[in-house]
N, C-alpha and C positions, 0 to 999 in steps of 0.2 A: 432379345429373346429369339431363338431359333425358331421360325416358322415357315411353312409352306402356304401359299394363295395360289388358289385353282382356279380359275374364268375361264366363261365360255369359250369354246372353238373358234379359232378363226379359220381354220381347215372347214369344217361342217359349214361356216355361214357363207364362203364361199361359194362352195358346192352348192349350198340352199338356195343363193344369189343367182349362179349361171344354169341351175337346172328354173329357175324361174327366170329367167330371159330367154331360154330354149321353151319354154313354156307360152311365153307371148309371141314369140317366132310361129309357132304351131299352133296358134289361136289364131293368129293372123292369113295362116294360111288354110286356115280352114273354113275363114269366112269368104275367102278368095275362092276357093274350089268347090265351097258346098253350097247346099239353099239352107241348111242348118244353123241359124243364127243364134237359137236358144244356147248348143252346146259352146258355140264359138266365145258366146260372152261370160259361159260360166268358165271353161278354160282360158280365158285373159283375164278373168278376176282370179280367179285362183293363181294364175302365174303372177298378178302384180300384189297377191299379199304374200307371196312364197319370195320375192326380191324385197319389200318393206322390212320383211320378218327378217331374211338374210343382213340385211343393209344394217338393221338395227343389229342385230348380234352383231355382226363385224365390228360394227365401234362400239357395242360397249365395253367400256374399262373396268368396271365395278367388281371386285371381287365375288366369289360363289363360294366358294367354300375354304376356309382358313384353318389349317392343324397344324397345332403348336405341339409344346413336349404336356402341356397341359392339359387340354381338352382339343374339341372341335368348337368352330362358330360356324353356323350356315346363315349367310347375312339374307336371305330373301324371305326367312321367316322368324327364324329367333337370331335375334342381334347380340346375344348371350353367350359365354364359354360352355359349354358341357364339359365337364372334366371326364377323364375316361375312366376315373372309379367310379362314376355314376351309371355306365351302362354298361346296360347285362346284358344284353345280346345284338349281334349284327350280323345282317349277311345282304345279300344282292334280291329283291324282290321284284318280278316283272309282271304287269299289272296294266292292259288296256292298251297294249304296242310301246309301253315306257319304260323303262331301266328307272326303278330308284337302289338307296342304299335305305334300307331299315332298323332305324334304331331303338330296341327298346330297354327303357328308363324306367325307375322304381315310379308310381306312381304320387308320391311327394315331392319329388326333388322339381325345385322352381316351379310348384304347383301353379304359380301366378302371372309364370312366363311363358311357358310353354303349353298355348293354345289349342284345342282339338283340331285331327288335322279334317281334309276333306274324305276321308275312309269312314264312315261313320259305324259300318257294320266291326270295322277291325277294329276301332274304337270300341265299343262295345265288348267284343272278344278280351281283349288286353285290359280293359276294367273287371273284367272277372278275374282274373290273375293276379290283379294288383299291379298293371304296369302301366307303360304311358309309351306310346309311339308317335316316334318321327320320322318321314319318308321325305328325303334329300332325291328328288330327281335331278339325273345322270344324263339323259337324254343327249344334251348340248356342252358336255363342259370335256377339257383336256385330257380328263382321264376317263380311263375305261373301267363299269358298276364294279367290277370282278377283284382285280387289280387292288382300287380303293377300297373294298368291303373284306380284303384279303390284309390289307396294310392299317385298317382300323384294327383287326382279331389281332393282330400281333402287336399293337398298342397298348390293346387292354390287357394284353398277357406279358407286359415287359417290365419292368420296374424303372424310376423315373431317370435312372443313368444310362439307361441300354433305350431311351425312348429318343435321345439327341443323334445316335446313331443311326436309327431306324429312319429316322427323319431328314439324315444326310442322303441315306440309301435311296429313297423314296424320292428325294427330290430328284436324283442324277437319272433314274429312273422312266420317271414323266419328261424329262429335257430329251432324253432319246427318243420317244415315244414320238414327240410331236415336233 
């Protein structure tokens, strides 16, 4: 089966990593030059959870998001295919300084899988239409919200021979990118 596996950045955890060691650098010097001790410990704890946080995305290996010629899987919440007849709208949603992808789903389909998410008011909103929303946060992973929310619309608008192509295109794509 022809598919694509997105994981998070090792670019961004990097960055996350050494802007968090320049972080305890500048905590440390600021215990050295100032009488301000309060500020100094709250910038060395935030610099040693901004290199944990780093450190740990650097290694993880786990997939984040899987597209096939058949659906999508996002393994961090539903462990399940979506097929792409199933959803009827997508686009890039930003919401609280975070990039997701917005997927909304007929309000039946894997009624028993597909759990409410943590949006409860937009929850609400999409139960009056009859639908069911999923937001795949972006934030951390090799692709850019735009891009992906650009290459799912042409998924759902492609028929299932023109979807192995799309999917050659997309991967050669993200190899440049990153």
């Amino acid at each position: 089966m022809n598919k694509i596996i997105i994981y998070k950045s090792r670019k961004k955890a990097v960055i996350i990593t050494a802007s968090g060691l320049l972080l305890v650098v500048a905590g440390g010097l600021f215990f050295q030059y100032t009488n301000n001790n309060l500020i100094g410990w709250c910038i060395t704890i935030f610099a040693i959870l901004c290199v944990i946080f780093g450190i740990g995305s650097w290694i993880d290996k786990t997939p984040y998001i899987i597209l096939t010629e058949n659906g999508i899987i996002e393994t961090s919440g539903i462990h399940e295919e979506i097929e792409w007849d199933a959803i009827r709208y997508v686009d890039e949603f930003y919401y609280r300084g975070q990039y997701f992808i917005r997927l909304l789903l007929d309000r039946n389909y894997k009624s028993n899988i597909i759990q409410p998410t943590w949006f409860n008011r937009f929850d609400k909103l999409y139960a009056q239409e009859g639908l069911r929303a999923i937001f795949i946060r972006i934030g951390f992973l090799e692709v850019n919200s735009l891009k992906l929310s650009h290459f799912i619309n042409q998924m759902l608008k492609a028929d299932a021979g023109h979807r192995i192509k799309l999917l050659n295109d997309f991967r050669t794509s993200v190899k440049k990118d990153s």
